[in-house]
N, C-alpha and C positions, 0 to 999 in steps of 0.2 A: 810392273806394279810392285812397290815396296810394304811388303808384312813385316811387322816386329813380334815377335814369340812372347806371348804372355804367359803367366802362371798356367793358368786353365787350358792353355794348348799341350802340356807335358803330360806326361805318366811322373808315378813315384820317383824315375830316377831323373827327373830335368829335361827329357828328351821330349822331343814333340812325338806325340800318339799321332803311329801311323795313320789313322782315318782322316785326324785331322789335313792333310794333304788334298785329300777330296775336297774340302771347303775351300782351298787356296785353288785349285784349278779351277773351281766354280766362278770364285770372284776372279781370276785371271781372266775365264772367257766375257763375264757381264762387262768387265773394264775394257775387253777388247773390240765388244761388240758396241760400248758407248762410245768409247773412241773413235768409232765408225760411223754416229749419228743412230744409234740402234739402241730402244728399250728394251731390255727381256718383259718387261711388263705389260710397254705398250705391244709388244709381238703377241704376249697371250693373248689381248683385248681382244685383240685381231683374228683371235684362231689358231694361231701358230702357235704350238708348243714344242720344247727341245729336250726331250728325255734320253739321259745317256742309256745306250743300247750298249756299249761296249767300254772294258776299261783295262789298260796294262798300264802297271806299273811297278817302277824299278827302284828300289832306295840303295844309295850308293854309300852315304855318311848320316849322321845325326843332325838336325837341329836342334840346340839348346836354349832354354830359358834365356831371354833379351834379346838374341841374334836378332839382328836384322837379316831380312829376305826378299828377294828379289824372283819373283815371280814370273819366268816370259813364257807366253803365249804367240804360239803361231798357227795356222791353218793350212795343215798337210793335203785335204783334200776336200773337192766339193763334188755333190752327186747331183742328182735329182729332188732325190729326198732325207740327203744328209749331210753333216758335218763333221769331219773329223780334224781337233786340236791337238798339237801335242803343246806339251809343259816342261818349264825346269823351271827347279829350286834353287837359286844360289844364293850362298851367306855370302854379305857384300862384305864385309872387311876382310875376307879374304878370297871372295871369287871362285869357293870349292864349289862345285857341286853336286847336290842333293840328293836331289830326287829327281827322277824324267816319267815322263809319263804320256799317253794316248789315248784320248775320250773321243771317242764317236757318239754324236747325238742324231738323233732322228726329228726330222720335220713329223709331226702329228696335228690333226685338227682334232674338231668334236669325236666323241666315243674315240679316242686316240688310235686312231684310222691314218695310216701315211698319206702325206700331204709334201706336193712339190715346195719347194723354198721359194720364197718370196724372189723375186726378179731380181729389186732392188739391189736384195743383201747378196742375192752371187754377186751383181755387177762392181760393188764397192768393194767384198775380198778381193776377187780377180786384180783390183785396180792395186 
């Protein structure tokens, strides 16, 4: 998935503000998961919800005002009752990279109670 760095992504000196990073893993995994025929929304409807339980991450260089970025998401691991993505950041013109990173989310139902993962959605990562 390709992010371009807006004004509003920076601190005072032109760099992207680390937290922002968090949003880009966020839409990296919803893009991953539609990619795969999967709403985060329609999942809530459902019962299912994915609250990150866990987060490392590394920053290696800067993103600057206009960079373009390129965002990959993949899926390190499935459980029972969890998922765990890792992320990179790469500025495409020149392929450095950014940032890496490791979000563990948790399956939860109502009163956010763990909750096995949908059948479905292990069978389509696996795939």
């Amino acid at each position: 998935m390709e992010i371009r760095v807006y004004y509003e992504d920076t601190d005072a000196g032109g760099v992207v503000y680390h937290s922002n990073y968090l949003k880009y893993f966020e839409r990296g995994r919803t893009e991953y998961l539609r990619d795969r025929g999967f709403s985060v929304g329609e999942m809530a409807r459902r019962g299912f919800v994915f609250p990150v339980v866990h987060l490392e991450i590394d920053y290696r260089a800067p993103a600057l005002h206009d960079d373009l970025l390129r965002v990959e998401t993949t899926v390190l691991e499935i459980k029972k009752s969890s998922l765990t993505f890792a992320h990179q950041v790469l500025r495409i013109s020149d392929e450095r990279l950014l940032v890496t990173g490791i979000v563990k989310l948790a399956c939860v139902g109502p009163g956010m109670k763990p909750k096995r993962l949908p059948e479905e959605i292990i069978q389509v990562i696996k795939e």
